[in-house]
C-alpha positions as CSV (number, residue, x, y, z in Angstrom):
1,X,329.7,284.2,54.6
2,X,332.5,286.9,53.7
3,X,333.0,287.7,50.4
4,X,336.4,288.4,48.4
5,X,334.9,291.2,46.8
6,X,334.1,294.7,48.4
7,X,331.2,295.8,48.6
8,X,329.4,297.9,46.1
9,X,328.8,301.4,47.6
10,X,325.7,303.4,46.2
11,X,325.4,307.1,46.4
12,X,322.2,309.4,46.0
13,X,321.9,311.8,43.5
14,X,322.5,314.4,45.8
15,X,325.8,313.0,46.7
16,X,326.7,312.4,43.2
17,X,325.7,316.2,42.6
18,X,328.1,317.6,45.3
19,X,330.8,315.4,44.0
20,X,330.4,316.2,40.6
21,X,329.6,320.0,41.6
22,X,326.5,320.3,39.8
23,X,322.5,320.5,40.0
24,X,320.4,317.3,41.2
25,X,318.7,318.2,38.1
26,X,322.0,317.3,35.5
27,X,322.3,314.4,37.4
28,X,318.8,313.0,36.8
29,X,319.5,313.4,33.2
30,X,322.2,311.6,32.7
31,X,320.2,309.4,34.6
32,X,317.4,309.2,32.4
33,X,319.5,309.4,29.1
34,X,321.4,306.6,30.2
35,X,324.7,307.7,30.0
36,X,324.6,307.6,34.1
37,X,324.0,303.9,35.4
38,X,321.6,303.9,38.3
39,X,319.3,301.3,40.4
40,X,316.0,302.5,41.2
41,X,314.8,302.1,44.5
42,X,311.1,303.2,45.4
43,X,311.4,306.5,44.2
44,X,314.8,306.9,43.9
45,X,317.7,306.5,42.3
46,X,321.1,305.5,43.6
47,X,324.1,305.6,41.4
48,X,327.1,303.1,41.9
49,X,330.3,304.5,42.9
50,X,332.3,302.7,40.0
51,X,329.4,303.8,37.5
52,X,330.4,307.4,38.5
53,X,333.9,307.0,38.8
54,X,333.7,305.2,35.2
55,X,331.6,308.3,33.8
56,X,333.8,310.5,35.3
57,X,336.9,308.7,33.7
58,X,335.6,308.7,30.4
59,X,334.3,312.3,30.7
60,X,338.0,313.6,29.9
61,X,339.3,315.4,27.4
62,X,342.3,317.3,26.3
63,X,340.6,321.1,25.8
64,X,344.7,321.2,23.9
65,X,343.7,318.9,20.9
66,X,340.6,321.4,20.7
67,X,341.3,323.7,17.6
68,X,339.5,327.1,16.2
């Protein structure tokens, strides 16, 4: 039975690592802290694509506004 809607695409936290271009280790804390949804499954976690694109999106900032 197709669906309308894609999808959802779940990436390890190694693969979130090399995309956001840091250690497995940040990633599992903003795991654990919550600020990074995840699923776990067995062991592991795996991270939705949207849920990093959506931390990514929010993780923005203008370093302009920042003042001395």
């Amino acid at each position: 039975m197709p669906s309308d809607s894609p999808a959802t695409q779940f990436l390890t936290v190694a693969e979130v690592a090399e995309q956001m271009r840091v250690s497995k280790m940040t990633v599992y804390r903003l795991v654990h802290s919550g600020e990074l949804p995840a699923v776990r499954v067995g062991k592991s976690f795996r991270v939705p694509q949207k849920a990093l694109d959506d931390y990514l999106a929010g993780a923005y900032f203008d370093a302009d506004r920042i003042t001395s």
